[in-house]
GUVO-962205 format. One record per residue (C-alpha): x, y, z negated. Coordinates in steps of 0.1 Angstrom, whole numbers, plus 5000, padded with zeros to 4 digits. Example, Ala and Ser with C-alpha at 12.3 -4.5 7.8 and 13.67 -1.06 7.14 Angstrom:
   px   py   pz
 5123 4955 4922
 5137 4989 4929
***
This chain:
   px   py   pz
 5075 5440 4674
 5101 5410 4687
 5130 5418 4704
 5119 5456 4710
 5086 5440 4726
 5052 5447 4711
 5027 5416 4711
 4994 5414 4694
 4981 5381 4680
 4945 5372 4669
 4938 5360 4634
 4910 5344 4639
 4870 5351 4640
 4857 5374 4616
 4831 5348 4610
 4853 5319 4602
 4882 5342 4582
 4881 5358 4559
 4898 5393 4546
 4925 5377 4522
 4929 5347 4548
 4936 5372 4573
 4961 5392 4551
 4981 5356 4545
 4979 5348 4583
 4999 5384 4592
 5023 5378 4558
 5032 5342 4575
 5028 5357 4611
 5053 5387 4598
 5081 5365 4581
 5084 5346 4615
 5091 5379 4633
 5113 5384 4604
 5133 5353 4607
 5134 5361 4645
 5104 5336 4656
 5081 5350 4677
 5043 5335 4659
 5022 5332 4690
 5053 5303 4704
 5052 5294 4666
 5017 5286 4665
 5014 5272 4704
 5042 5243 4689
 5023 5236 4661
 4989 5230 4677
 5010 5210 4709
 5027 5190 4677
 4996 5183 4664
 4975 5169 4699
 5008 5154 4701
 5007 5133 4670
 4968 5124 4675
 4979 5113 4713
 5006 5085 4693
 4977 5062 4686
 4969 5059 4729
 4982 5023 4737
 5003 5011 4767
 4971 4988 4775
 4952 5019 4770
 4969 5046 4790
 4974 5020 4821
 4937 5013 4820
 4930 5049 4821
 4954 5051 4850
 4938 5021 4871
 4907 5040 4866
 4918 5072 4877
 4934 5062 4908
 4914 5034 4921
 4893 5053 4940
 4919 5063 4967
 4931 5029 4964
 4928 5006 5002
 4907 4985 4984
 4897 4967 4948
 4928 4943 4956
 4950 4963 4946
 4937 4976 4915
 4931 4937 4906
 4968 4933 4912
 4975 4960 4897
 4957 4950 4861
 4966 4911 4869
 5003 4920 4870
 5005 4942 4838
 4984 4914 4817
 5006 4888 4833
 5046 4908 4822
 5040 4940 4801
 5010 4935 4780
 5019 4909 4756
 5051 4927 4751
 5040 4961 4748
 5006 4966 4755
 4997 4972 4722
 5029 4995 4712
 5016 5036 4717
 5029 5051 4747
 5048 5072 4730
 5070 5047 4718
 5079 5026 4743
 5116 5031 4756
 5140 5015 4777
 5145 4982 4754
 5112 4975 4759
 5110 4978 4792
 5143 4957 4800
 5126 4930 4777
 5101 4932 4802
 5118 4930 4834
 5150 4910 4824
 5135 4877 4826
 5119 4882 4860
 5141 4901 4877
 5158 4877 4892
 5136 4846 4896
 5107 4869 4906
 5123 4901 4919
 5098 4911 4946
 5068 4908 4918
 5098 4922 4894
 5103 4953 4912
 5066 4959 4915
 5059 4955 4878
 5085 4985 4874
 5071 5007 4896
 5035 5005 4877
 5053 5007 4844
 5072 5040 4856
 5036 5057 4872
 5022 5047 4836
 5046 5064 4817
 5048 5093 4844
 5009 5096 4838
 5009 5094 4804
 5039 5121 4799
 5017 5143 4820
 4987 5139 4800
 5008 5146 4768
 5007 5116 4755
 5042 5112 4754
 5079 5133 4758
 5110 5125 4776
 5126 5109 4805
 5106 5080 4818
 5127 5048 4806
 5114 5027 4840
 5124 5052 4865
 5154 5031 4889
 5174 5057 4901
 5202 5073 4878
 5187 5049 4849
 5176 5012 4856
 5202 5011 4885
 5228 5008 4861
 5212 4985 4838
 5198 4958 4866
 5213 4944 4898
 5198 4958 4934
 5167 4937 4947
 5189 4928 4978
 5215 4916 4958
 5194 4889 4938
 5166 4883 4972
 5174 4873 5004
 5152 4890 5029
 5124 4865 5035
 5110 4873 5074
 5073 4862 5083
 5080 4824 5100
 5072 4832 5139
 5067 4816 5171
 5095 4822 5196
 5079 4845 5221
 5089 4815 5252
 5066 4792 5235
 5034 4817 5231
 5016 4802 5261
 5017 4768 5251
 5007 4778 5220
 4979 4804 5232
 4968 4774 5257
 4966 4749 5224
 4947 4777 5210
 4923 4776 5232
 4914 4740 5231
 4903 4746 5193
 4878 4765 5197
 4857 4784 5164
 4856 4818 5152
 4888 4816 5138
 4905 4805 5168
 4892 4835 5192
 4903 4858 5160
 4938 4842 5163
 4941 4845 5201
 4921 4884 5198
 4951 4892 5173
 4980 4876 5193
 4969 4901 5222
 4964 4932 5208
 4990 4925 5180
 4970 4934 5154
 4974 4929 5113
 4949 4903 5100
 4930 4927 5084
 4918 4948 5111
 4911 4920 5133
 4885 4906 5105
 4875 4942 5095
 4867 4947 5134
 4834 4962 5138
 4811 4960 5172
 4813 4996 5171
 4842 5004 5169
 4848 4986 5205
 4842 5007 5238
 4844 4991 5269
 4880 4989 5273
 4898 5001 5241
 4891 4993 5204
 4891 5020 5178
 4906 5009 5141
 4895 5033 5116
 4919 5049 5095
 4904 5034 5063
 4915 5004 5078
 4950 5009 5094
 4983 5003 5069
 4993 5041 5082
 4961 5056 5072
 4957 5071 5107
 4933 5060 5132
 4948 5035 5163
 4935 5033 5192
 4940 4994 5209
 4939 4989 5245
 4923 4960 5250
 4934 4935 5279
 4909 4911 5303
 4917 4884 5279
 4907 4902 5247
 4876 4916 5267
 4864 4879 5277
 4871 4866 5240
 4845 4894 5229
 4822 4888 5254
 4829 4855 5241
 4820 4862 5203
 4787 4884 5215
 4773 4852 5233
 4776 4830 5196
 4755 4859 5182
 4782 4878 5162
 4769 4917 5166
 4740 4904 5150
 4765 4905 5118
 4778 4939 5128
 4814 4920 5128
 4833 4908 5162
 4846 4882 5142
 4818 4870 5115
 4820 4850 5086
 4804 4815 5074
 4783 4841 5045
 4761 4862 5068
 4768 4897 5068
 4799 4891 5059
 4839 4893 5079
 4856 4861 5087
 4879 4850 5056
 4914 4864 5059
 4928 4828 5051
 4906 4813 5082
 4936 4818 5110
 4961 4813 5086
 4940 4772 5075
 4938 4769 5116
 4974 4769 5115
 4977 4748 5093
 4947 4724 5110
 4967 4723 5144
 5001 4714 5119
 5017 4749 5127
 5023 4749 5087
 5057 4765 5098
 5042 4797 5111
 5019 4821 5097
 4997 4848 5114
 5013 4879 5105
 5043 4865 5128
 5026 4866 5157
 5030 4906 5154
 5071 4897 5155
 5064 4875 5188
 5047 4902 5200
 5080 4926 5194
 5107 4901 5201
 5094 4895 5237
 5089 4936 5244
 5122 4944 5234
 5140 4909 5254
 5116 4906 5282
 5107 4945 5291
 5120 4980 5299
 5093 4991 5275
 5106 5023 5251
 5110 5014 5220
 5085 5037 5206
 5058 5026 5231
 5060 4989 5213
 5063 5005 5180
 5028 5027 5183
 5016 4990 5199
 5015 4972 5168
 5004 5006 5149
 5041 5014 5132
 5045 5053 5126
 5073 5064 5148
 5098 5094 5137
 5099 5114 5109
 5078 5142 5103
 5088 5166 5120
 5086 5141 5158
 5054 5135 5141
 5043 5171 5146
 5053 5174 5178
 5044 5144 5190
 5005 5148 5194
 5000 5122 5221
 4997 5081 5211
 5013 5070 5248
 4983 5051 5253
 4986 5047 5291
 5020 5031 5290
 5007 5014 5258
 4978 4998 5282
 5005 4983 5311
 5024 4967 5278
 4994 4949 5265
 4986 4936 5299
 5019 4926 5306
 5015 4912 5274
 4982 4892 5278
 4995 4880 5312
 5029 4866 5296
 5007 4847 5269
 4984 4828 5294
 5016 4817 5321
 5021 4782 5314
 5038 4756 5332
 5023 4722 5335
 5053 4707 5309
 5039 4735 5284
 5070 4762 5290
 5060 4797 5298
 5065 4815 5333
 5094 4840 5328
 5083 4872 5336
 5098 4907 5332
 5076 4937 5333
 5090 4976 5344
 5078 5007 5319
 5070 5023 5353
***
């Protein structure tokens, strides 16, 4: 009895205790009540205490490798988890990696992230966050107790300077939207894989990614399907493709390339074209001060200077997710239609060209 409450405890097996090991278990179990400590909490601590102490030999190294592991599998794509592991052997594992998990604190964390933080705070602010989900993961497996000395707000906030304070916001270099049809008429002329990937990209405004990823199935006869598995969002987007995008397929199915599976088909057969292949084109036709993912800022620039195009409509266009969550749940529909006009609009503002190389102006209506 504790407290006016009556508990019962086990001793043990008969098999394993025996009848004077069991009389000493209820004399210790007894004084506790005694002294006012209930013996079941008593002996829960001391077995916790004890996994607890064997857990203080799991390393940093060791508990982060466990964590990659764990998590990888819902991971984009092995990238990331080689980032992940290149990052921590690059910043935390010669100063801690060997230290158990247990110990480390917020000294060692700051010896970390002090040197970095402001010559490299973008790869900084990264190594941080994959320091705190370490920790978190380790404190959950009971490896360790505590606050988690990497977590930012209420803690590290006080201790470090804000990322925009020591980083100026570094935008993607892009081409002003009045010069995209020179450019896409320049294009053109290069001809290559690569070069119909670039213009297939600048008229859907698509990330690099799922343009090279693009798969001959997953193209009807007027709209393209991304995957979810392959979309930033995780949700699938539907593209509508214009007459231009249409004829650069076409295009690609004359050189062969569903014999790859891929629209857009790499040097290595089987295989996608290299994501640095539009990005070395640039480069090729001395457009060093641009790079691809830009083109998707073009794309946005000219929709909200040169149309009455809803914001949201140009937004779902380059496959942003719009509203919170709760427009999210009542917004079932992806505006495709109106999306449709815009990327026609779009493909016809990209091949207008004057013969001195400036584009036509033209302004479309939402209608």
């Amino acid at each position: 009895m504790l407290d006016g409450r009556a508990r019962q405890m086990g001793l043990g097996s008969l098999r394993a205790v025996s009848l004077s090991q069991a009389r000493d278990k209820a004399r210790d179990a007894l004084n506790l009540c005694s002294d006012g400590v209930d013996p079941i909490d008593h002996r829960k601590a001391t077995r916790a205490s004890a996994r607890f102490e064997a857990a203080k030999a799991i390393t940093f190294k060791k508990a982060a490798t466990d964590y990659i592991a764990a998590h990888k599998t819902g991971w984009s794509n092995e990238k990331h988890a080689a980032q992940w592991t290149a990052t921590l052997e690059s910043y935390v594992y010669p100063i801690f990696g060997d230290t158990s998990v247990h110990e480390v604190d917020v000294a060692l964390v700051m010896k970390v992230l002090e040197p970095i933080w402001a010559k490299k705070p973008e790869t900084a602010t990264r190594v941080r966050g994959r320091i705190e989900s370490v920790l978190d993961w380790a404190t959950a497996r009971g490896y360790r107790r505590g606050e988690n000395p990497a977590r930012w707000r209420g803690h590290l906030s006080n201790l470090l300077p804000k990322r925009s304070r020591v980083q100026t916001v570094k935008h993607h270099p892009a081409l002003p939207y009045a010069d995209i049809g020179g450019f896409m008429a320049d294009l053109r002329a290069q001809g290559g894989i690569a070069a119909s990937a670039l213009q297939f990209l600048i008229l859907t405004a698509a990330r690099t990614g799922e343009v090279i990823g693009a798969r001959c199935a997953e193209i009807g006869d007027t709209v393209w399907t991304v995957p979810a598995d392959r979309t930033k969002t995780k949700t699938e987007h539907r593209v509508p493709l214009s007459a231009r995008a249409l004829e650069i397929l076409a295009e690609m199915k004359m050189l062969g390339a569903g014999r790859y599976n891929f629209a857009f088909p790499g040097a290595r057969k089987g295989k996608h074209l290299s994501n640095m292949a539009m990005l070395k084109l640039l480069r090729r036709m001395g457009r060093d001060d641009l790079t691809v993912h830009g083109f998707r800022s073009t794309f946005r620039d000219w929709a909200a200077e040169m149309t009455g195009y809803p914001r949201e409509v140009a937004e779902m266009a380059l496959g942003h997710a719009v509203g919170d969550k709760v427009e999210a749940a009542y917004r079932r529909g992806d505006l495709f239609k109106k999306r449709r006009r815009l990327m026609d609009d779009w493909a016809r503002y990209c091949g207008a060209v004057k013969a001195s190389g400036k584009v036509v102006p033209m302004r479309a209506k939402a209608g």
